[in-house]
N, C-alpha and C positions, 0 to 999 in steps of 0.2 A: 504494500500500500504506500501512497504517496503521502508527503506534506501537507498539510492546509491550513488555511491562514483566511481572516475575516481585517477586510477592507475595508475603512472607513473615511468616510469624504462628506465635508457640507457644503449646501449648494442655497441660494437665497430666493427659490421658489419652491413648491410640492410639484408644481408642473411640470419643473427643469429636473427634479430629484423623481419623477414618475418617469420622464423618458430618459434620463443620462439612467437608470434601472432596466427599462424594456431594451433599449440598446445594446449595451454589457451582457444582458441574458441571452439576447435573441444571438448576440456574435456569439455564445458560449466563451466568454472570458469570464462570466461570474455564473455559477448554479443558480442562487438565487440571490434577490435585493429586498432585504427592509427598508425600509421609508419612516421615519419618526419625526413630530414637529408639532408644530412651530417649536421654536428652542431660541434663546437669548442669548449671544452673543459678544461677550466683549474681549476686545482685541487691539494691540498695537501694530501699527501698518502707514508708515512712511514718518514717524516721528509723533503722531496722534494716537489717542486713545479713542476707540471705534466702537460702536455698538450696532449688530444689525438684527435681524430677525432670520433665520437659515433653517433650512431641512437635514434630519442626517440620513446619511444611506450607507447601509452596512452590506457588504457583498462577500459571497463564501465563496473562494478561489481553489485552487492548488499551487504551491509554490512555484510549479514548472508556467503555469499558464501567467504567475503573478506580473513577469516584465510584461506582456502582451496589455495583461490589465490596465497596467499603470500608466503605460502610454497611449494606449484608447482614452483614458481618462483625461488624461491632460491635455487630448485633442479637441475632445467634448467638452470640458470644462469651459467656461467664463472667465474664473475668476485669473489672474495674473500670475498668480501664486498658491494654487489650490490645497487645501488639505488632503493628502493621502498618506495613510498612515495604516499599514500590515501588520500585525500583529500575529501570531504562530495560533493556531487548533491542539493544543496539547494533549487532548483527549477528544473524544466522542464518541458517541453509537456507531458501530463500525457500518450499519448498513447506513445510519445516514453519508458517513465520510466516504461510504461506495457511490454512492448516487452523488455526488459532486462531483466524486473524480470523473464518475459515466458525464455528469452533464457539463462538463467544460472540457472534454474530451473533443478535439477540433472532427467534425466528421470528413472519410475521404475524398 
């Protein structure tokens, strides 16, 4: 069995975080995307202290497909400087961490 790791990224609509999700799924670089929000936001970003309103999207990968991930990501993205941030699957239900590996599995 492979590695897997859960991806997380915030994006400053539900609309933008629904299709940058159907996207990633439909190429098979993510099994699946949660969507959570509205969420509150405070951040530093050219010298200012920023507050926005963002959606999060968590996406369950395999380490092998995670470069493909991150650079789709950062295509699709808006923001300048997006959040992506990987994180390791250190455990799980082995049939579910099978059906990830099946469904970001590039087909031939």
């Amino acid at each position: 069995m492979t590695d897997f790791c859960q991806v997380t990224t915030t994006i400053d609509s539900r609309e933008a975080a629904e299709q940058l999700a159907a996207v990633l799924v439909e190429e098979r670089l993510a099994a699946c995307a949660q969507i959570s929000g509205p969420i509150a936001s405070t951040y530093r970003w050219q010298g200012q202290v920023e507050r926005a309103t963002e959606w999060y999207c968590h996406l369950k990968t395999t380490s092998v497909r995670l470069p493909d991930l991150e650079s789709r990501l950062r295509s699709l993205h808006p923001y300048q400087v997006p959040e992506i941030i990987a994180v390791p699957i250190s455990a799980g239900h082995p049939a579910y961490l099978s059906w990830i590996e099946d469904a970001v599995r590039p087909t031939p």
